[in-house]
C-alpha positions in Angstrom: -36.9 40.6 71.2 -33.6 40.9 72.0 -32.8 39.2 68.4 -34.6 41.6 66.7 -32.6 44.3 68.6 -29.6 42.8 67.0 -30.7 42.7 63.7 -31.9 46.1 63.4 -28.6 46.9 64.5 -26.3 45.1 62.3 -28.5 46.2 59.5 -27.8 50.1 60.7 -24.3 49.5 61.4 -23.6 47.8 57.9 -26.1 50.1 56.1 -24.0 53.2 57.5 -20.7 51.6 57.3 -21.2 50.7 53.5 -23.3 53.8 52.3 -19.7 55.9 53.8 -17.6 53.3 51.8 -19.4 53.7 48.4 -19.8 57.8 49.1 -15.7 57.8 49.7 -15.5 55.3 46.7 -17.1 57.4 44.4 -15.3 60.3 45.8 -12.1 59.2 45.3 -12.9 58.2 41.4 -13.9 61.5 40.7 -11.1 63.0 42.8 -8.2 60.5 40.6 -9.8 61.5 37.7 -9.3 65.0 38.5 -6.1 65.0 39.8 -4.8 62.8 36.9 -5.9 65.1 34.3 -4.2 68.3 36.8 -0.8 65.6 37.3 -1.1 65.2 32.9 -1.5 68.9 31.9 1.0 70.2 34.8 3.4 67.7 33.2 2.9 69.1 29.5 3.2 72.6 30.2 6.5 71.5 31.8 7.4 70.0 28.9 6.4 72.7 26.8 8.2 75.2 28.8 11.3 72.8 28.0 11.1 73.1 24.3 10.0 75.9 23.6 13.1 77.4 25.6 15.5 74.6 23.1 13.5 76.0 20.0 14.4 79.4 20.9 18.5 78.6 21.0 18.5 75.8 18.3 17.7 77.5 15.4 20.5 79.4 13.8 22.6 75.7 15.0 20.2 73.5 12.5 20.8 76.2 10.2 24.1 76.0 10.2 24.8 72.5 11.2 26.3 73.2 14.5 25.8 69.8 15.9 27.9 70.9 19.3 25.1 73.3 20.1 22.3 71.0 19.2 23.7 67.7 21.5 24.0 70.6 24.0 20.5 71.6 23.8 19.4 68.3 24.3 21.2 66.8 27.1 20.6 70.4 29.0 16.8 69.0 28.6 17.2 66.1 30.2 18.7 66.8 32.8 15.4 68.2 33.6 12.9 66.3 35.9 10.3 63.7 34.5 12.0 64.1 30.9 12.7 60.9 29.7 14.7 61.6 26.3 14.9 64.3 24.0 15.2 64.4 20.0 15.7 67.3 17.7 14.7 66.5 14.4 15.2 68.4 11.0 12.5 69.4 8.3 13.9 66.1 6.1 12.9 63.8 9.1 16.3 62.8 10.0 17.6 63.0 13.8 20.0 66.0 14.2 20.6 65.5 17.8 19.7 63.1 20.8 20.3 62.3 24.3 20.9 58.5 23.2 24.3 59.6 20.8 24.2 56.8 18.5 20.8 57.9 16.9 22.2 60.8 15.6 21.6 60.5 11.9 19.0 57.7 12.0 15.7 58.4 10.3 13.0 59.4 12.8 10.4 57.2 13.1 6.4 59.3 13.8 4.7 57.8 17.3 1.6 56.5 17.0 -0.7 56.2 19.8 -3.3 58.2 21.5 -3.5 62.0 20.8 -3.5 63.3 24.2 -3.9 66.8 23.4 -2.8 68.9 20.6 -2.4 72.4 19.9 -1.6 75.2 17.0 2.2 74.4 17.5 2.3 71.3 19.6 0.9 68.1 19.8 1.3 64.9 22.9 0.9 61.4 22.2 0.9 58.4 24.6 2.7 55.5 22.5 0.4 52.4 21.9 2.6 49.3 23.1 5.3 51.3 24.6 6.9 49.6 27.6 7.3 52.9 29.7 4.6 55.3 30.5 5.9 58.3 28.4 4.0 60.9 26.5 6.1 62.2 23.4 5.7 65.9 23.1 6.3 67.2 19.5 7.1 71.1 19.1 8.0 72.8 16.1 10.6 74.5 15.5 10.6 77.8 13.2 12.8 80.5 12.0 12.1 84.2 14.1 11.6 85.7 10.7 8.3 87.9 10.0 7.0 85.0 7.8 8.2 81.5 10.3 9.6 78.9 8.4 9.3 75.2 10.0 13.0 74.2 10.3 12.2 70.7 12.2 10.3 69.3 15.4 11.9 68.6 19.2 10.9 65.6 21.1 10.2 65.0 24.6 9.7 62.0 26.2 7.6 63.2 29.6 7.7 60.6 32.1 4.2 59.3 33.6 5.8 57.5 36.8 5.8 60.6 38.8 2.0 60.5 38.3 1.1 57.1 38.6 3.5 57.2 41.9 1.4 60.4 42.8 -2.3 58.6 42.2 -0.9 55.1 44.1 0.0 57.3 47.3 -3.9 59.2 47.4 -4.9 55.7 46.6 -4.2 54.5 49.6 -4.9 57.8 51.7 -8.4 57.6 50.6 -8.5 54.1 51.2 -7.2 54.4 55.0 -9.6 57.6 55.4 -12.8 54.8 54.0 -11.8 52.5 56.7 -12.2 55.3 59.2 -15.4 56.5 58.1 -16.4 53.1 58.2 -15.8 52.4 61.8 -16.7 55.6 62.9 -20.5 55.3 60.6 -20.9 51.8 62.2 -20.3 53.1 65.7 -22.6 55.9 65.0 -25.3 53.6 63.4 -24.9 51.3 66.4 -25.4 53.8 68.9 -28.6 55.4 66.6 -30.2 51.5 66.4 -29.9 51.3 70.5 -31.9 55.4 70.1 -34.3 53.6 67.9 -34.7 50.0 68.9 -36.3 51.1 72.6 -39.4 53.2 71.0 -40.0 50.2 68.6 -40.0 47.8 71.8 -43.1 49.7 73.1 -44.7 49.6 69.5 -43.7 45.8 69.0 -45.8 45.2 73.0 -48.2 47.5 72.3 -49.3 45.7 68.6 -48.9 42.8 70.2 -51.6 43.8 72.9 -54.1 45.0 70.4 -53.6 41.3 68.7 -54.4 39.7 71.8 -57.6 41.5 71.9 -56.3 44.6 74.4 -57.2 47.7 73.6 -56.6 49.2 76.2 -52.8 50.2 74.5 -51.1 53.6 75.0 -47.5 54.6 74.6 -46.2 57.9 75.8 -43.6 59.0 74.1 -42.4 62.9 73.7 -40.5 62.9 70.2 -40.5 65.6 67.6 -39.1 63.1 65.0 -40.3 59.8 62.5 -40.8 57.4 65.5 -42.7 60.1 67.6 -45.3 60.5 64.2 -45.8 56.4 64.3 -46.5 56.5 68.3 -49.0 59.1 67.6 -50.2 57.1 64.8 -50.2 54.1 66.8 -52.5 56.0 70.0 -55.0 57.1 67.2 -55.2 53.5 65.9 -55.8 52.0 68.9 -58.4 54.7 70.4 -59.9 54.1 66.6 -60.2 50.1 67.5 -61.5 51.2 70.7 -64.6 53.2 68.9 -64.7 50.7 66.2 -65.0 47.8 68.8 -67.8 49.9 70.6 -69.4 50.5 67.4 -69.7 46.3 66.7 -70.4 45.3 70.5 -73.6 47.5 70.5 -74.6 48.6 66.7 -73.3 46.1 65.1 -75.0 45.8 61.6 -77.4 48.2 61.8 -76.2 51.6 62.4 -75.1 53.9 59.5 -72.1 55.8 59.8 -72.9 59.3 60.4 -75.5 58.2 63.1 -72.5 56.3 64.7 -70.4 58.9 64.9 -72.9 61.1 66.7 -73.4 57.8 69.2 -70.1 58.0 69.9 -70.0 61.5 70.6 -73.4 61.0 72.8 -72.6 57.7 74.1 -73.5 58.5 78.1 -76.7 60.0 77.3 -78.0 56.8 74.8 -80.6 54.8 76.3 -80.8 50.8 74.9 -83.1 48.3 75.5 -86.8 50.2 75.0 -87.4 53.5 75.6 -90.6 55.9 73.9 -89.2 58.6 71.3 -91.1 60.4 68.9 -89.5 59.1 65.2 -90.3 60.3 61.9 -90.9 56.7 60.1 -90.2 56.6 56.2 -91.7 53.3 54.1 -90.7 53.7 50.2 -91.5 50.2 48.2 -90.9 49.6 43.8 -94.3 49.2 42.7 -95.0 46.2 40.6 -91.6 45.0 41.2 -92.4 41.5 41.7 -94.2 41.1 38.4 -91.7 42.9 36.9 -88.8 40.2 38.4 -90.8 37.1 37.2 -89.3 36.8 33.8 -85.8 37.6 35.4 -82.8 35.2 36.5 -82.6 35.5 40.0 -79.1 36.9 39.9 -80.4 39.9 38.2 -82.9 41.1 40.3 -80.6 40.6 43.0 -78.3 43.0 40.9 -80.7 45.3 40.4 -81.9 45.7 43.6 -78.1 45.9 45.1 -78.1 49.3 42.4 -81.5 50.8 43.6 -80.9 50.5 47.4 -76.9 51.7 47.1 -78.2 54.8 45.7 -81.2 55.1 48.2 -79.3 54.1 51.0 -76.1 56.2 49.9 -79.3 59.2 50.2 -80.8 58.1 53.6 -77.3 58.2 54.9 -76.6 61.5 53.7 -79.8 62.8 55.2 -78.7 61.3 58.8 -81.2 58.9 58.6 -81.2 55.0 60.0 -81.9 52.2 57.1 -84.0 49.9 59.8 -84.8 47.0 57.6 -84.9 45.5 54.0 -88.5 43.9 53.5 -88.3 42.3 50.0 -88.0 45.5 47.4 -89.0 47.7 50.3 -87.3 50.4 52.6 -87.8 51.2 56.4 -85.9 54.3 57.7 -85.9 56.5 60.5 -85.2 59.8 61.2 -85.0 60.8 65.1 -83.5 56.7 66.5 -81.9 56.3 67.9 -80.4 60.1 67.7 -82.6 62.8 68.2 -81.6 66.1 66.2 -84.5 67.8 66.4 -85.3 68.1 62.7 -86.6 64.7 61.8 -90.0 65.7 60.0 -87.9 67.9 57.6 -85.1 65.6 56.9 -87.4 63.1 56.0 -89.4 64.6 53.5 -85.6 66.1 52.1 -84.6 62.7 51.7 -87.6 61.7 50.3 -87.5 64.3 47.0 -84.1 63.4 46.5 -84.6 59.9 46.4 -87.7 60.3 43.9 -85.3 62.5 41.8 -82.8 60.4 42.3 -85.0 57.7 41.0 -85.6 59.8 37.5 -82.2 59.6 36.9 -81.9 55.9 37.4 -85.4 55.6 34.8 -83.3 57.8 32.6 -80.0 55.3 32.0 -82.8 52.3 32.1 -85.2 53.7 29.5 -82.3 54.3 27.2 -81.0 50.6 28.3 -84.5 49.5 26.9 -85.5 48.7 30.1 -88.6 49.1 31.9 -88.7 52.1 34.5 -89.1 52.0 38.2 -91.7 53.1 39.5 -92.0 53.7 43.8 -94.4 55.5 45.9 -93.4 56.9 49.8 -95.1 57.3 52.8 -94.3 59.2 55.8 -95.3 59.8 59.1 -94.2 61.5 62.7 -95.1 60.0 65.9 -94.2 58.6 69.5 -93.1 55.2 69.0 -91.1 52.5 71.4 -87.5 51.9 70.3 -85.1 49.3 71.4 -83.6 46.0 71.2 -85.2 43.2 69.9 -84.6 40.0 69.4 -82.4 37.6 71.5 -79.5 37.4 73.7 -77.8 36.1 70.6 -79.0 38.2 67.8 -80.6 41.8 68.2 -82.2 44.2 66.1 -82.8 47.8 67.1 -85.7 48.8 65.5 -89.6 50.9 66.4 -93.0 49.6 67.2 -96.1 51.0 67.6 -99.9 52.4 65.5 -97.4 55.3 64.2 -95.3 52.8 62.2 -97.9 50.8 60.8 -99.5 54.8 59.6 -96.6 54.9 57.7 -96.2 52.0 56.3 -100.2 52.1 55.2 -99.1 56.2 53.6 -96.8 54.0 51.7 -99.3 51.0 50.4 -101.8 54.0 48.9 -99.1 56.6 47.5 -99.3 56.4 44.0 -96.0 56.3 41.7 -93.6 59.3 41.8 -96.1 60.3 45.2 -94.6 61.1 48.8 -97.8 61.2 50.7 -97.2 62.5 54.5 -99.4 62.3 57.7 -101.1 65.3 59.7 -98.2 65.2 62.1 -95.6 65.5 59.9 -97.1 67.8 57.6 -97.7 70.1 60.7 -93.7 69.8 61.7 -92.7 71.4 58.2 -95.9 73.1 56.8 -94.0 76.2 56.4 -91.0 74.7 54.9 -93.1 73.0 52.0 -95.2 72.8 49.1 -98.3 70.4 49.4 -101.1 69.3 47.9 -104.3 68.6 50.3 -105.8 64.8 49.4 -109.2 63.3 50.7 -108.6 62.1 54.3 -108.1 58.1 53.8 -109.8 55.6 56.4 -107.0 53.1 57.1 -107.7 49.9 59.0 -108.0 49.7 62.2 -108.8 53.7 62.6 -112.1 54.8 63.5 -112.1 57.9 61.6 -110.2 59.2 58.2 -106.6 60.2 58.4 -105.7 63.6 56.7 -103.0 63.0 53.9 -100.8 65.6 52.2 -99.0 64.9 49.2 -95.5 66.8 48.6 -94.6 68.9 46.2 -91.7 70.2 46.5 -90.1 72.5 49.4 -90.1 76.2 50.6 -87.0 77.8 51.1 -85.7 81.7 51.3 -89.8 82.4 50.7 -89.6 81.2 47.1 -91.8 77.7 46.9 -89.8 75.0 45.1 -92.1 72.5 43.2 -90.9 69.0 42.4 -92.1 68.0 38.2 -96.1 67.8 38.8 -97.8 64.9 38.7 -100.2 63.8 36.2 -103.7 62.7 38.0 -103.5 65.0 40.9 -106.4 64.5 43.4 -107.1 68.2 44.9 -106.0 71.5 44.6 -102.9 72.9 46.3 -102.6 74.3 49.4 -101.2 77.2 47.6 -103.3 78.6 45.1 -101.5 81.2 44.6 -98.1 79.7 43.8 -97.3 77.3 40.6 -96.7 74.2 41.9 
């Protein structure tokens, strides 16, 4: 731990320290750039200033070949700061006058170079090669008259020493205030790792707990900030693993997610181990299914009976219903276990219309696969039943038992393709909420008399009677004449 401690804060310490460095690094490129070009152009209107005051006294001299005047001129302009030399040159290119005497008379040579900046009358250059860091300033020189005439150029060699002096001495000032920022950012990260490092601590022991199998975890911690969000993060993970652990010790496997959720919430008042309920019980089963799967590699009727039951299950879910068991191409569900919500009968026969339409749409994409439809029939039924654990210490099951399952599952066996055949019970719990069709009461074994069977149509809701598509072959008329159904 304590390790860990230190690296988070040499990592926050250097992290500060060098994020200040690069911020006053870039800072200070921009700010030489800046002041270089300010030092440059402060120079050139200097030197501007200069000449254009010399062009002003020198002209009726070149005109009439005062050379006393001109020398005068020139060595008056270097006597001025950060001027290096000074030339005054006539229209034929030859030197008239300069601070060095024995040029007088030479031939003037153009600098080449950089243009630096040049203007209508004007124009700097920074010599290329030149051993001294001097910008020559050119100026015309022209006659006063209403129409100028160019009478020669003045020269001015503008010294950059004073700038590069000026640029070396903020150098180092920014470099001395980077050092400060440095060691004041690393202080300041150092302190802000020890703020940090102590929340983490708890979250370090506290994910440590939950990996040695303690749920049991809690960290209080009062921060409007980051490290406050993660604690709170951390309290809803581990009352999450706390549920979810719940969830596996006593459903594990076997109870769908929304009925979970409402075990959760009802936990004290669930009752394990066998107990009598009344359950709606819901048995739907592919007919011909296992002639159909002969001529089929194993893998694909495993396929396609992984795509039927997502979509049925995905619908049983949605309807809060429990998915009991599997039995070969078959479906047990429940509706009222082991959550009672008071509306089981309904739900049920909901769940079963969607799943038949459901099952249209599937027929659909397979009869345009050239494939052969499905074809399932549902039975249903409402009755007291015992539901619990069964099974072993080891491996448990919660399911129902008792006569009213096995109705259900007989409903089932007789209903016809498309068919969601219901018992007396059921129908009873939602007769005004459907549309059914009356069939011959069915002896079933081990009755002693006929059972009544209703077949459904469709449901009944805001007083307007919604049929499902009719089915060809019906067996009696509906219980509402009076309707289309």
């Amino acid at each position: 731990m304590a390790r860990m401690r230190f690296r988070l804060r040499s990592k926050f310490t250097l992290l500060l320290a060098l994020f200040s460095s690069l911020m006053l690094t870039g800072a200070s490129v921009l700010l030489e750039f800046d002041m270089r070009q300010a030092l440059v152009r402060e120079s050139i209107d200097k030197g501007l200033g200069v000449a254009r005051g010399i062009a002003l006294n020198v002209e009726d001299p070149l005109l009439t070949g005062d050379d006393i005047a001109l020398f005068s001129a020139v060595a008056n302009a270097v006597r001025a700061p950060g001027i290096e030399y000074a030339l005054i040159v006539d229209e034929q290119g030859m030197i008239k006058a300069a601070d060095q005497v024995e040029r007088s008379g030479d031939g003037y040579r153009p600098v080449s170079g950089e243009i630096v900046v040049e203007g209508e009358s004007y124009k700097v250059t920074r010599p290329a090669g030149a051993e001294r860091a001097v910008l020559d300033l050119q100026v015309t020189i022209t006659t006063l008259a209403e129409n100028p005439l160019p009478l020669g150029e003045i020269h001015l060699g503008l010294s950059e020493e004073v700038i590069h002096r000026a640029i070396a001495a903020m150098r180092w000032r920014m470099a001395a205030v980077a050092l400060v920022a440095a060691a004041v950012g690393g202080l300041l990260a150092f302190f802000l790792a020890s703020f940090v490092v102590q929340p983490i601590q708890a979250l370090v022991q506290g994910v440590r707990g939950i990996g040695a199998g303690n749920l049991e975890q809690r960290i209080e911690l009062r921060r409007n900030d980051e490290l406050g969000e993660l604690t709170t993060a951390f309290n809803d993970m581990a009352d999450s693993l706390r549920e979810k652990e719940y969830i596996r010790s006593t459903f594990e496997r076997y109870v769908s997610r929304p009925l979970a959720k409402r075990i959760l919430a009802q936990r004290d008042e669930l009752q394990l181990g066998g107990e009598e309920r009344e359950v709606t019980i819901l048995f739907s089963d592919i007919r011909r299914f296992t002639n159909m799967a002969e001529g089929m590699p194993p893998a694909r009727v495993v396929a396609l009976l992984n795509e039927y039951f997502s979509r049925m299950i995905g619908i049983i879910t949605a309807h809060e219903g429990m998915v009991d068991k599997f039995m070969g191409d078959a479906v047990m569900a429940l509706f009222g276990a082991p959550v009672h919500l008071g509306d089981e009968a309904l739900r049920s026969v909901r769940c079963a219309l969607e799943m038949q339409a459901a099952l249209r749409e599937i027929n659909q994409a397979r009869e345009a696969a050239g494939e052969p439809p499905f074809a399932v029939g549902i039975g249903i039924n409402t009755g007291p039943v015992v539901a619990g654990n069964i099974g072993s210490q080891d491996r448990m099951e919660y399911t129902v038992i008792g006569d009213n399952v096995n109705i259900a599952a007989r409903l089932q066996g007789i209903a016809k393709a498309g068919e969601i055949l219901v018992s007396e019970s059921t129908y009873r719990a939602i007769r005004e909420r459907v549309v059914a069709t009356a069939l011959a009461p069915v002896a079933l074994k081990g009755k002693s008399s006929p059972l009544p069977v209703y077949r459904i149509d469709g449901l009944c809701e805001d007083g307007v009677k919604k049929a499902r598509p009719a089915l060809s072959g019906g067996r009696s008329e509906s219980l509402f004449p009076d309707e289309v159904t």
